[in-house]
C-alpha positions in Angstrom: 0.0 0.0 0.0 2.8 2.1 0.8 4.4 2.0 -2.4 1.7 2.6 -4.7 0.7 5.7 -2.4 4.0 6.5 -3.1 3.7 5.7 -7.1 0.6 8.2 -6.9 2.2 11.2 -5.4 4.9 10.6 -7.8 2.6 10.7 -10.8 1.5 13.5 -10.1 3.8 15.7 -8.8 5.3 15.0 -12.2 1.8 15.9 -13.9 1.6 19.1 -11.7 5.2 20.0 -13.4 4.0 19.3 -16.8 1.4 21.5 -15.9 3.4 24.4 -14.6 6.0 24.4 -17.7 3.0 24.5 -19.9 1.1 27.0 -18.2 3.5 29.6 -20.3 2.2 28.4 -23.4 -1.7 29.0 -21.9 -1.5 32.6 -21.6 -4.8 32.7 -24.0 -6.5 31.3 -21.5 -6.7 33.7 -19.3 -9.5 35.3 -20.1 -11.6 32.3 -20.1 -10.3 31.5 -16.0 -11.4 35.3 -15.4 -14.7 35.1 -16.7 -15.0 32.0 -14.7 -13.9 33.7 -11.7 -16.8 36.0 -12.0 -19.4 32.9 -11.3 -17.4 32.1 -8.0 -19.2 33.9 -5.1 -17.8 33.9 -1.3 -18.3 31.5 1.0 -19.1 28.6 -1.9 -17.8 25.0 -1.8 -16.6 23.8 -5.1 -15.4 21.4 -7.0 -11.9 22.1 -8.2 -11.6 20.2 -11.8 -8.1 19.0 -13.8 -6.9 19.4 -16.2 -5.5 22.7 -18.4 -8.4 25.0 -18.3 -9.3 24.1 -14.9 -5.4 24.4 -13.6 -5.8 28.1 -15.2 -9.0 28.4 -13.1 -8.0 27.4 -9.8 -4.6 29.4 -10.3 -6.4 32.8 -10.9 -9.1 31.5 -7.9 -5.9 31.4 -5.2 -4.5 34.5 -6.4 -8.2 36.6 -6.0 -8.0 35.7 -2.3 -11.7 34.7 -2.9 -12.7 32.3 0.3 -14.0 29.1 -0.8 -13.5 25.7 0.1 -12.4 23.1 -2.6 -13.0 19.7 -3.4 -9.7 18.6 -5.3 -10.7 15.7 -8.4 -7.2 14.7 -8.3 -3.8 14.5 -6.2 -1.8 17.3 -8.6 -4.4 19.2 -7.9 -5.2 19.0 -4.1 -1.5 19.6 -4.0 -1.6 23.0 -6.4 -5.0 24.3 -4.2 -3.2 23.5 -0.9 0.2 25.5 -2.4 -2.2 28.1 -2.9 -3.7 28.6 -0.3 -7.7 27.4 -1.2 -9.1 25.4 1.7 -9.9 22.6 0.9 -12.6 19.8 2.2 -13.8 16.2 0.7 -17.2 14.9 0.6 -17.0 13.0 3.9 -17.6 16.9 5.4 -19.8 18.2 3.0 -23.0 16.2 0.9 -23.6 18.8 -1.4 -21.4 21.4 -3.8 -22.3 24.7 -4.7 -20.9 24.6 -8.1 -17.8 22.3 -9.8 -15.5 24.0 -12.3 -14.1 21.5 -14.8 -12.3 21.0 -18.5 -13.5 18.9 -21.1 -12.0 17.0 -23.9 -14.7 17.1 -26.7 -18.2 19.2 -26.4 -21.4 18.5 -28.4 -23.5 21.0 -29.0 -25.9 19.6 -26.7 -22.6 19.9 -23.7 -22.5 16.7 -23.5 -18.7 15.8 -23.2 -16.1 13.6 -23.3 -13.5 13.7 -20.3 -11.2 12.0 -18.9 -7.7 12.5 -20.9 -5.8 13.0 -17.7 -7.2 10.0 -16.1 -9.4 11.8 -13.1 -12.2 10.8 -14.9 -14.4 8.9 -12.0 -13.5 11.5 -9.5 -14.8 14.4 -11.9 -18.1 12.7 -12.1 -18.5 12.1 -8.6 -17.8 15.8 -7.7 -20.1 16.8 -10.6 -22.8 14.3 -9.4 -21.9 16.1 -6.0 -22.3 19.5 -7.0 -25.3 22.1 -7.9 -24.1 23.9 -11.0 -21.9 22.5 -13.3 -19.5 25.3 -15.4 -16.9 23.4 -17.5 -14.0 25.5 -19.3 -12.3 24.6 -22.8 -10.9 26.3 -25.9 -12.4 25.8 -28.9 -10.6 23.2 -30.4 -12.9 20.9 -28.0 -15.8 22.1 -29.7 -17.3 18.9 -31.8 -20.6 18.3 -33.9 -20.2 14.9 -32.5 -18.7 13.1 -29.3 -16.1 10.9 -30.3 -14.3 12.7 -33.3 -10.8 12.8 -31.7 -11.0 9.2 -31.6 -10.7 8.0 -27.7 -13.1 7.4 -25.1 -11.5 6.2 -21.7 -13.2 4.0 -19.0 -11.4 3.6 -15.8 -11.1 -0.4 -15.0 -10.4 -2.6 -12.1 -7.3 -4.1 -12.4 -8.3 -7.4 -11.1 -11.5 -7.4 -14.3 -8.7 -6.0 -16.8 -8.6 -9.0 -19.4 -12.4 -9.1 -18.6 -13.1 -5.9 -19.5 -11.0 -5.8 -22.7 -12.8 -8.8 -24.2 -15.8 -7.4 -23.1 -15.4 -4.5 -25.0 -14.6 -5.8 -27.9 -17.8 -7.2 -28.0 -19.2 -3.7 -28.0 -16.5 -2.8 -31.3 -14.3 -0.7 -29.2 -10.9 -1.7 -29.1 -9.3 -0.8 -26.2 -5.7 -0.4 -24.8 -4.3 0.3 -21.6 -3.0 3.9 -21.1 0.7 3.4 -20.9 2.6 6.6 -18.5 5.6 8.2 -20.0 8.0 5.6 -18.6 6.2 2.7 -20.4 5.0 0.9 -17.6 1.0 1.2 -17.1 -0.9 4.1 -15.9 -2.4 4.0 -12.2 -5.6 6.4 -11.7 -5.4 8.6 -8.3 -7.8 5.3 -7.5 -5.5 2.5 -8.2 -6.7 1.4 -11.2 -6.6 1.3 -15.1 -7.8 3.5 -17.2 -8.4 1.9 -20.9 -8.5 4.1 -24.2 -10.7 2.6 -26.4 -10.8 4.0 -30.2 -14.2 5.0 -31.4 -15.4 7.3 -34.0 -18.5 9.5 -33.9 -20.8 8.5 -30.8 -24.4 8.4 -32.0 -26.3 7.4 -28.6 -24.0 8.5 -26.0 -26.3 7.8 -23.3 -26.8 4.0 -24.6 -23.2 3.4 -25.1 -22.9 5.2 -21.2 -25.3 2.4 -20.0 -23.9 -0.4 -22.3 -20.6 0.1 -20.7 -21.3 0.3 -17.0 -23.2 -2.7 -17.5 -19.7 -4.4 -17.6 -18.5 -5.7 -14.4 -15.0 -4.4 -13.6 -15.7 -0.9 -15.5 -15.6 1.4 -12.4 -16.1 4.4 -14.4 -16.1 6.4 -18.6 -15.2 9.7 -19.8 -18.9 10.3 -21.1 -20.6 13.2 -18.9 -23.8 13.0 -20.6 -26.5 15.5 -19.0 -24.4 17.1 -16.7 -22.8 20.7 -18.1 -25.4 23.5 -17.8 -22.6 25.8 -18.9 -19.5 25.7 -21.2 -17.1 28.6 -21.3 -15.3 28.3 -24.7 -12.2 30.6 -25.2 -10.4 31.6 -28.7 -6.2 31.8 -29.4 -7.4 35.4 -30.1 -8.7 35.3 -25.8 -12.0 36.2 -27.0 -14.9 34.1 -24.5 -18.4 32.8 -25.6 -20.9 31.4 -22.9 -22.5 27.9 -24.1 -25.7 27.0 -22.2 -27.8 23.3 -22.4 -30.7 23.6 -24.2 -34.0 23.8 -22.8 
């Protein structure tokens, strides 16, 4: 137990310093964490997302001095809100979040997304489950007619159903391979498990394929957030910012 502990902090402390040398290259994004700053009021409990946009986010959030408490969807970045400053909590203390601010990988234009890239994939679902209002932040290369044109839809997997799962799968026509981390040995979620990329092209019935998936044993959680966004911040190289709400 000790050691994978200590193979999870590792991971990502070395995510976190990915993050920070490619925060220079973000700078366009700094109009879209401002305008989500604006939605934050005093006194809230949120959920703090990962990935890019939301590292952006939680960044500008420590540096307001707005009070809030946080609920961290990954290690790197319970470890960035704590260097910053942000209380944090976990949903032992509280049942309920004010709001969760998030990243996506691919957008419909119904906001329903695709997530998951980083591998915090279950815990950003249960702190958007969690949570009252759901704001996610992405530039607009995530932007797709449909879910599933960049080709990868991950699903977090219990190590002990791994073979399971993958034949499994197959069954539904995805083909699916075990994320590999940068030293080639295989990825470990924040959870302790696997996370599977499985090819797909463009999703018709996301919900159905949501359901068809979870019916498998083993599959603890996907990278489909179907429903869940009721507002997607979408930001420009030029900074410019457009508000995306569900409709209906």
């Amino acid at each position: 137990m000790r050691v994978l502990r200590g193979a999870l902090a590792m991971g990502s402390a070395l995510w976190l310093k990915c993050m920070e040398k490619d925060s220079q290259s973000l700078s366009y994004l700094e109009p879209l964490a401002q305008r989500a700053l604006k939605l934050v009021k005093p006194g809230q409990t949120i959920g703090l997302g990962s990935g890019r946009t939301a590292t952006a986010f939680i960044r500008m959030l420590g540096a307001s001095g707005i009070k809030v408490r946080g609920v961290p969807t990954s290690e790197a970045i319970h470890q960035l809100a704590q260097s910053l400053g942000i209380e944090l909590t976990t949903l032992y203390e509280v049942a309920k979040l004010d709001a969760v601010f998030d990243g996506a990988d691919e957008v419909d234009s119904s906001l329903n997304m695709i997530k998951g890239l980083g591998g915090a994939l279950v815990r950003e679902k249960v702190v958007a489950v969690a949570a009252k209002k759901h704001y996610y932040l992405v530039g607009d290369e995530k932007l797709v007619k449909r879910l599933g044109e960049h080709g990868n839809l991950p699903v977090e997997v219990i190590p002990f159903a791994s073979a399971f799962v993958m034949r499994e799968l197959k069954l539904l026509g995805l083909e699916a391979k075990a994320r590999k981390a940068k030293d080639g040995s295989e990825f470990i979620s924040d959870n302790g498990n696997l996370v599977f990329d499985c090819k797909v092209g463009t999703i018709r019935n996301p919900a159905k394929l949501e359901r068809d998936l979870h019916a498998i044993p083993g599959v603890l959680g996907t990278g489909l957030f179907v429903g869940i966004a009721d507002v997607v911040l979408v930001a420009s190289q030029s900074g410019k910012v457009k508000t995306l709400k569900r409709p209906g």
